[in-house]
N, C-alpha and C positions, 0 to 999 in steps of 0.2 A: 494210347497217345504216345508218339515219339518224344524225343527231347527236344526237337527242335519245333514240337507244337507246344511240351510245356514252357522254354522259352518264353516262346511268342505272346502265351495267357502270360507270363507274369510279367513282361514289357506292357501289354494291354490295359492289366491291372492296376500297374505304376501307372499310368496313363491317366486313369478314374483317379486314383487315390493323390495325386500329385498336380491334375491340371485345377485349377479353380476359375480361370474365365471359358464359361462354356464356351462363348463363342470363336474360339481359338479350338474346341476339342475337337469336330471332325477332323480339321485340319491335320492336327498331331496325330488320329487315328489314322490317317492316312498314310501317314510317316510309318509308324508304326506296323502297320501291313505289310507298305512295299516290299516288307524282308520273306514275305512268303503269298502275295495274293497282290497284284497288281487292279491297283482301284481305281477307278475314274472317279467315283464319287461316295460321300458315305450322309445318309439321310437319318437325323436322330428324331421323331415325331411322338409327341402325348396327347392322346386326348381326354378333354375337359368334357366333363358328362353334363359340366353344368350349363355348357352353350351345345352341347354335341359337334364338336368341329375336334380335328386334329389343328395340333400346332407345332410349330418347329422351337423345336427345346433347343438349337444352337442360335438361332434368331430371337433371342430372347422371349422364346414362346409365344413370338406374334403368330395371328392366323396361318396355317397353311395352304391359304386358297390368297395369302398375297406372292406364293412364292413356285405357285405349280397353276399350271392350265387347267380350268374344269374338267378336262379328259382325263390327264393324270390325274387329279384328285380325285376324281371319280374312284380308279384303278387303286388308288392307295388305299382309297374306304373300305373298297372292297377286300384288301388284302389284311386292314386291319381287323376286318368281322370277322378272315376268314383264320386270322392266327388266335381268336378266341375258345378255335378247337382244335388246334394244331401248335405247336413248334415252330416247323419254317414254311415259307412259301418260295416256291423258287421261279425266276427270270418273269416276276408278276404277274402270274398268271396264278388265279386263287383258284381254278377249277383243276388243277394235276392232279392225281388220284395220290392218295397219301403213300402207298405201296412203290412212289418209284422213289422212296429214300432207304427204299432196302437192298437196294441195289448197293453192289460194292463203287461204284463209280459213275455221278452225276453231272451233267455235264452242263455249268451254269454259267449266265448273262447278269444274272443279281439273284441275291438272295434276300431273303426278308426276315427278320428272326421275331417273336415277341416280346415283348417286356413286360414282364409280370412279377405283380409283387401282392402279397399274402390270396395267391390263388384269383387272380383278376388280373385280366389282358391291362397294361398300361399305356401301353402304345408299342413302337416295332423300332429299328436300327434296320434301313434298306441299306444295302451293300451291293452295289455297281460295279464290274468288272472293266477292265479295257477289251480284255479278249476273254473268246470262255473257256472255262476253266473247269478242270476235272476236280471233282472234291471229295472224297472219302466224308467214313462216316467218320473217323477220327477228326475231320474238320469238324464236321459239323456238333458232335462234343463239344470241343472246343469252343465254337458260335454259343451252341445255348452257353456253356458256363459264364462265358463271359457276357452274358445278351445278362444273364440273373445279375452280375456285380452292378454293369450297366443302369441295371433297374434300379437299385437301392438309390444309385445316384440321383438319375432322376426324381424320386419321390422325396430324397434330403433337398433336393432344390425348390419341390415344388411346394413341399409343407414350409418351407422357410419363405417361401413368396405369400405363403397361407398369412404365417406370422406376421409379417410384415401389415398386408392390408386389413387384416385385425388390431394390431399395435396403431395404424393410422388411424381406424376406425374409433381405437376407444381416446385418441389422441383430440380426434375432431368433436367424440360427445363431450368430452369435458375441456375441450376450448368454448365451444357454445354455452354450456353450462357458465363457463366463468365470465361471459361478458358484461353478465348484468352485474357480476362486483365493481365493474366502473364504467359502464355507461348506459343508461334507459332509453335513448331516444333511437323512435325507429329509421329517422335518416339515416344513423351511422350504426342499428343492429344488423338490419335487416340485409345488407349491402355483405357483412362480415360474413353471416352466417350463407347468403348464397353460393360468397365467392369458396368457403369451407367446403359446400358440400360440392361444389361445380369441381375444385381440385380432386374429390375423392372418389368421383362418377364420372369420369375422363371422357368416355365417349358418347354423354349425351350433355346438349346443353338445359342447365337448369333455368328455372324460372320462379319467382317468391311472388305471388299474389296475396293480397289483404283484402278481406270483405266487409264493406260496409256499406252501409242502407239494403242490404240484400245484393248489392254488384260488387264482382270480382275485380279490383282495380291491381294491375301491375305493377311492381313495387322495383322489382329488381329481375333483370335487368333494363335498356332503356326500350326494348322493344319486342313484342314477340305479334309477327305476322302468320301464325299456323291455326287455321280456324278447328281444325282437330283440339288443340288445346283446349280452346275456349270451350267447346263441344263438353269435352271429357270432365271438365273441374264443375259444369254447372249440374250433374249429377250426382256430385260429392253430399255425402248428408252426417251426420255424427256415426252412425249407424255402418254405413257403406263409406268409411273415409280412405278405401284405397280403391281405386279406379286406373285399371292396366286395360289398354285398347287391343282389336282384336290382335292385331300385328305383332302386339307386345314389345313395341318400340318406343311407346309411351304411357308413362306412367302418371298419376296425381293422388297427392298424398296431402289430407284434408291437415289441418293445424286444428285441433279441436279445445279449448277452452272452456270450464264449465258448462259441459253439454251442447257448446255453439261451436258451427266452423265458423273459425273467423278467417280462414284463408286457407292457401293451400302451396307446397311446392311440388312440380312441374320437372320431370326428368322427361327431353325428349330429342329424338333421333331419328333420322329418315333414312337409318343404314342397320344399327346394330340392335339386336333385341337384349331387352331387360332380363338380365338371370334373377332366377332365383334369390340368389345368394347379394343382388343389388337391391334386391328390392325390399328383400329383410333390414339391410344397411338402411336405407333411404326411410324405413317408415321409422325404426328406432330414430335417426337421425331428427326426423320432422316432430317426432314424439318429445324431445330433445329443445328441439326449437319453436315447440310450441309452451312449453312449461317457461322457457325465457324469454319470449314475449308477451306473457300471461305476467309476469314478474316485472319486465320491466313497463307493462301496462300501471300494475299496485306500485310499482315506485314513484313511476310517473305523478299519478296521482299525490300522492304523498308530499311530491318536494315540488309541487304545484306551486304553492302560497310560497314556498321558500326563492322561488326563482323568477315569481311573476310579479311585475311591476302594480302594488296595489289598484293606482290609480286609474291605469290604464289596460291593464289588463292585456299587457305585452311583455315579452320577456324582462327582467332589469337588468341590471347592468353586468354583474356578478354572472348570470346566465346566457349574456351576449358572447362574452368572454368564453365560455366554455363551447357553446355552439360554433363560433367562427375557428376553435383549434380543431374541432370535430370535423365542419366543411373544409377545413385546408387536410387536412388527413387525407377528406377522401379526392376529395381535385385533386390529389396527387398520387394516386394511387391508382385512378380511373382517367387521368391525364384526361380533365374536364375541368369547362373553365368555371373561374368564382369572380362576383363582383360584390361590391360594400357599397352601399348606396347613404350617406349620411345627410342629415336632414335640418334645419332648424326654422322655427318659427319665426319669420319679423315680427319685432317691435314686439317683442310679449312682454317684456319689462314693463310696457305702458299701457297695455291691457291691468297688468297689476295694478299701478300705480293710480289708474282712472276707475275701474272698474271695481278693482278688489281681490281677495286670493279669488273668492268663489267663481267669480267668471273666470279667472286662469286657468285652474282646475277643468273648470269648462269647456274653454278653449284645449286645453291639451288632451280630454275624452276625445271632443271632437275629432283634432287632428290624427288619433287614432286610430277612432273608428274608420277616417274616408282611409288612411294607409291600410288598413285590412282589406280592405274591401275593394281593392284597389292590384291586390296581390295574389299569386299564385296559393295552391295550400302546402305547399312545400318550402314556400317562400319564408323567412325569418327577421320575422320587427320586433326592434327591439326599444324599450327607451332606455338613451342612453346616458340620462341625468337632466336634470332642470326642461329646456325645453328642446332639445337635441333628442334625436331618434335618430336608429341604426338600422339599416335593412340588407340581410345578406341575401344573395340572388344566389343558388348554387345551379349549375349546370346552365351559366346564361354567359353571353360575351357580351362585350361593351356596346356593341352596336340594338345589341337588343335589350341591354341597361337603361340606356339612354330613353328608348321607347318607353319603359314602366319610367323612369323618373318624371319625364316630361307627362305622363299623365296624372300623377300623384300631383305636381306640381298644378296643373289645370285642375285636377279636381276638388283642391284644397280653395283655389281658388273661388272657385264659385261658392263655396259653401256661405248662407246667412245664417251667423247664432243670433238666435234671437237672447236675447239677456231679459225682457219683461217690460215694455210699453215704450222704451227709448228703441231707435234705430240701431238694427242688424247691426251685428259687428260683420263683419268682412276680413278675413283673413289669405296672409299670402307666407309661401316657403321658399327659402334658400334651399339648392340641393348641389353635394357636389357626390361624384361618383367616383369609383377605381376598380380597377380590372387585376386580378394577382396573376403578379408576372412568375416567372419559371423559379427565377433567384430570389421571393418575398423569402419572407415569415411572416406570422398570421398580421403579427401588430403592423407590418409595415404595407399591408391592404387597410385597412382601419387607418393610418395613419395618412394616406394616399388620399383618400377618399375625405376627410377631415380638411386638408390641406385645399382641394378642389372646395369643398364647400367655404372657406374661408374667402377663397377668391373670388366665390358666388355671394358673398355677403360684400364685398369691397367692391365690387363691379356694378351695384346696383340695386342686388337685393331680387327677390321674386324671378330665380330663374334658376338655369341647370347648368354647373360646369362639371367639365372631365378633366380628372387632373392630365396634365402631361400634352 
């Protein structure tokens, strides 16, 4: 090797050692050349054994079938099997018989070099000529030495990309893990946890199913139209809780609970197949998120009594409060709307005062029960003190507010208590409603909705206003 080929290795070298944004580095290797090898182009490719596809390492290691023609790709495949028994390939043609690099003078359109690191092809550095060009074997020295420096690079990039979606990975079990230290209910788990893993599995969208009565009901997100899915999760058992399609673009990973599936999440995609190395992620993950919904299942339970209104057997006041910062959390985060629906009894003072507490009490089971029953199972009633009730609507707007309040309101109406040999009592609702606008906070939907109902009490009583 001349001097002015070692030179050019230790400008090359400074090159690897010196540049840090890959995708600046063909560029510069180009530069670089021009002082002895006139380049049209310089191709830096790795391939992932774990999807079997080359990628382009100055593309930030996206596919290389977004950046070459099926034909060329084809031709690069080729050239990559074929540098897993060879050195170099030259002007892409992987069938040249290896004997013409013994030649004193080669005369090349591109070269291909491998990259290999502890004895295993890594992928290749194709080098494009403008014109061709005569190469010694002192070039091609040269090529390998620097194809090996090349290579280290490569694999410090590609293990630090390793670390990386590891570091995420155990950053996402122990977010999950911690959500049940402040909140148990699955409106606002279950929502966290899909949107966790939906960030950490980019190219396929997930889905969080819950089962009950033996049916798979969707949780998160608002819709999944792929009858595949459905297909795939209803042969999920304790037993067989991972189930990947033949295509291997979709996946279902059972939530298993004390020997039940109580649900399952859903990775799927009409393009990209599931690796290995996601599908291990994904079942840890649901392994993950099923111990915290098992968890905040026993809590749930637990602060039952502590947050439900004895009497009626709807949230109290104390736990209205905590639900309605939950539902504004996620309406804003899901930019989905929220309405407050608040509620009051006529004339219940005189139900007391005629009757007695016992029929009030009565009377506010009943008005209770018809608002249950009355309601979505998503939906959140609450009593809000004395004979005031609260009902948060999440993912509803005012026009279809309006609709559930005017029938809570009719169906309170019709209702007969009988009280015991005297005539039915008959009972009627004030309702007023609110819509949370972009610039609330929580109290000022509650406070909205409050105010609308006040005016439904001054206006006549037994009807529905919207504030505003």
């Amino acid at each position: 090797m001349n001097i002015n080929d070692s030179f050019l290795l230790y400008k090359l070298f400074n090159t690897i050692c010196t540049n840090d944004n890959i995708e600046d580095f063909a560029e510069d290797l180009k530069l670089v050349f021009s002082d002895g090898y006139d380049l049209s182009g310089v191709n830096i490719l790795y391939f992932d054994k774990a999807i079997n596809k080359l990628k382009n390492v100055t593309k930030d290691f996206e596919p290389a079938e977004d950046y070459f023609s099926d034909d060329k790709l084809s031709v690069l495949m080729k050239i990559y099997n074929k540098l897993s028994e060879k050195t170099f390939v030259l002007n892409d043609d992987a069938n040249l018989p290896d004997d013409i690099f013994d030649e004193e003078k080669i005369i090349a359109k591109s070269l291909s070099v491998g990259l290999k690191y502890e004895n295993e092809t890594i992928g290749m550095i194709r080098l494009k000529f403008k014109n061709k060009l005569e190469l010694s074997k002192d070039d091609l020295k040269m090529f390998e030495m620097f194809s090996y420096n090349l290579s280290l690079k490569v694999m410090n990039i590609v293990l630090s990309k390793q670390i990386e979606v590891s570091s995420a990975f155990y950053k996402s079990m122990k977010d999950i893990a911690k959500i049940i230290e402040t909140q148990y209910d699955f409106q606002y788990i279950i929502p966290i946890i899909g949107e966790m893993i939906d960030k950490f599995v980019m190219n396929h969208l997930i889905y969080v199913f819950i089962k009950k009565d033996d049916k798979y009901t969707l949780f998160w997100p608002n819709a999944c139209w792929n009858k595949k899915v459905y297909q795939l999760i209803e042969t999920l058992t304790p037993e067989k809780d991972i189930n990947i399609s033949e295509d291997k673009k979709t996946g279902a990973f059972a939530l298993v609970s004390e020997g039940e599936v109580t649900g399952c999440i859903v990775a799927h995609s009409t393009i990209d197949k599931l690796t290995l190395e996601e599908i291990n992620y994904i079942t840890e993950l649901t392994k993950q998120s099923a111990i915290t919904i098992e968890r905040a299942n026993t809590y749930s339970e637990i602060l039952q009594n502590a947050t439900m209104d004895a009497l009626t057997g709807l949230n109290n006041r104390r736990q209205f409060e905590i639900r309605l910062k939950e539902q504004f959390a996620i309406a804003n985060r899901q930019n989905t709307p929220l309405c407050a629906i608040m509620i009051d009894i006529d004339f219940f003072k005189k139900f007391n005062d005629t009757y007695g507490h016992a029929v009030g009490d009565i009377v506010l089971r009943t008005t209770a029960n018809v608002i249950k029953s009355q309601l979505r199972e998503y939906d959140i009633p609450s009593r809000y003190g004395g004979e005031e009730f609260c009902i948060i609507l999440p993912q509803t707007n005012i026009e279809e507010a309006k609709v559930v309040a005017e029938r809570l309101r009719s169906a309170v109406e019709e209702v007969n208590i009988d009280i015991g040999g005297e005539k039915p009592v008959k009972l009627t609702i004030s309702v007023g409603l609110a819509e949370l606008d972009i610039k609330d906070m929580p109290e000022d939907l509650y406070m909205k909705a409050d105010k609308a109902l006040y005016d439904a009490k001054e206006s006549g009583r037994n009807r529905v206003v919207v504030y505003g």
